[in-house]
C-alpha positions in Angstrom: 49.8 -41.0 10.7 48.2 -42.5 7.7 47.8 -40.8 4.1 44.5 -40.4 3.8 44.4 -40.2 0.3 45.2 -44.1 0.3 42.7 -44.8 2.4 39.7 -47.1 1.3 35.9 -46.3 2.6 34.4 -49.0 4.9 30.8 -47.0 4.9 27.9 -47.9 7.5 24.7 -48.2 7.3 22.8 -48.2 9.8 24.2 -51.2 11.6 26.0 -52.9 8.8 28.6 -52.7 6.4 27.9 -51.0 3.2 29.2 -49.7 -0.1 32.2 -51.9 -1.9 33.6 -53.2 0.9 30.2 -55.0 2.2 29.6 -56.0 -1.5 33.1 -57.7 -2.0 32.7 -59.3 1.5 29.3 -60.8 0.7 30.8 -62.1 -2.9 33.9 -63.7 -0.9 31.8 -65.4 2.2 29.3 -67.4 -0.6 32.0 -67.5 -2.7 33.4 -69.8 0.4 30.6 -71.6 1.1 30.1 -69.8 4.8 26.5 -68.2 3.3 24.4 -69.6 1.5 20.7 -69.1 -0.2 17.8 -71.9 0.0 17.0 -70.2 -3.3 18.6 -69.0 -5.5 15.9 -66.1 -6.4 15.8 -65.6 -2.3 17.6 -62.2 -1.0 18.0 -63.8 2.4 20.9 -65.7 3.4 21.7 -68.1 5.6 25.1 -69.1 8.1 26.3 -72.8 6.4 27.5 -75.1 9.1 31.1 -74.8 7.6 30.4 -70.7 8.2 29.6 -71.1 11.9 33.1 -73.0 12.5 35.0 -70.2 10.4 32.9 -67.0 11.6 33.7 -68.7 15.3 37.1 -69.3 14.6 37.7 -65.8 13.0 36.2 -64.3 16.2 32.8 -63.5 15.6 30.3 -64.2 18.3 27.4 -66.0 16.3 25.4 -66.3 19.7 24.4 -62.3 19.5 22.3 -63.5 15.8 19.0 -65.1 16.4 17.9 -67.9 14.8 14.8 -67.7 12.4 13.2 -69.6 9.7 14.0 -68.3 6.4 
C-alpha cells in the first residue's frame, strides 16, 4: 500500500482534469506543439496535426472529440 502522504492530487472537475496537474499538462502539450491557439489572445485550443499522431500513439481515442470551428 502506498504512503499517502507522498501522494500528489490529480483533482476533477467535472469531466476534466484540474488543479496542478491539468495546469502542468496543458504547459507541456503546447509546449510540444500537440495544442495550439489560432490566437494568441484566444482561450480555446486546438489538436495540431503532430498532436493527433502523438495523442493516437499514446492511446487516446481522438474519435470520441468532435470537430468544431474555433
Amino acid at each position: 500500500m502506498k504512503n499517502n502522504d507522498k501522494m500528489k492530487p490529480a483533482k476533477l472537475c467535472y469531466e476534466h482534469i484540474g488543479g496542478k496537474l491539468g495546469q502542468l499538462l496543458l504547459e507541456a502539450l503546447v509546449k510540444k506543439g500537440w495544442l495550439a491557439k489560432t490566437d494568441p489572445s484566444d482561450k480555446n485550443l486546438y489538436i495540431t496535426e503532430l498532436g493527433e499522431s502523438q495523442l493516437t500513439a499514446f492511446g487516446i481515442d481522438l474519435s470520441q472529440i468532435k470537430s468544431q470551428q474555433l
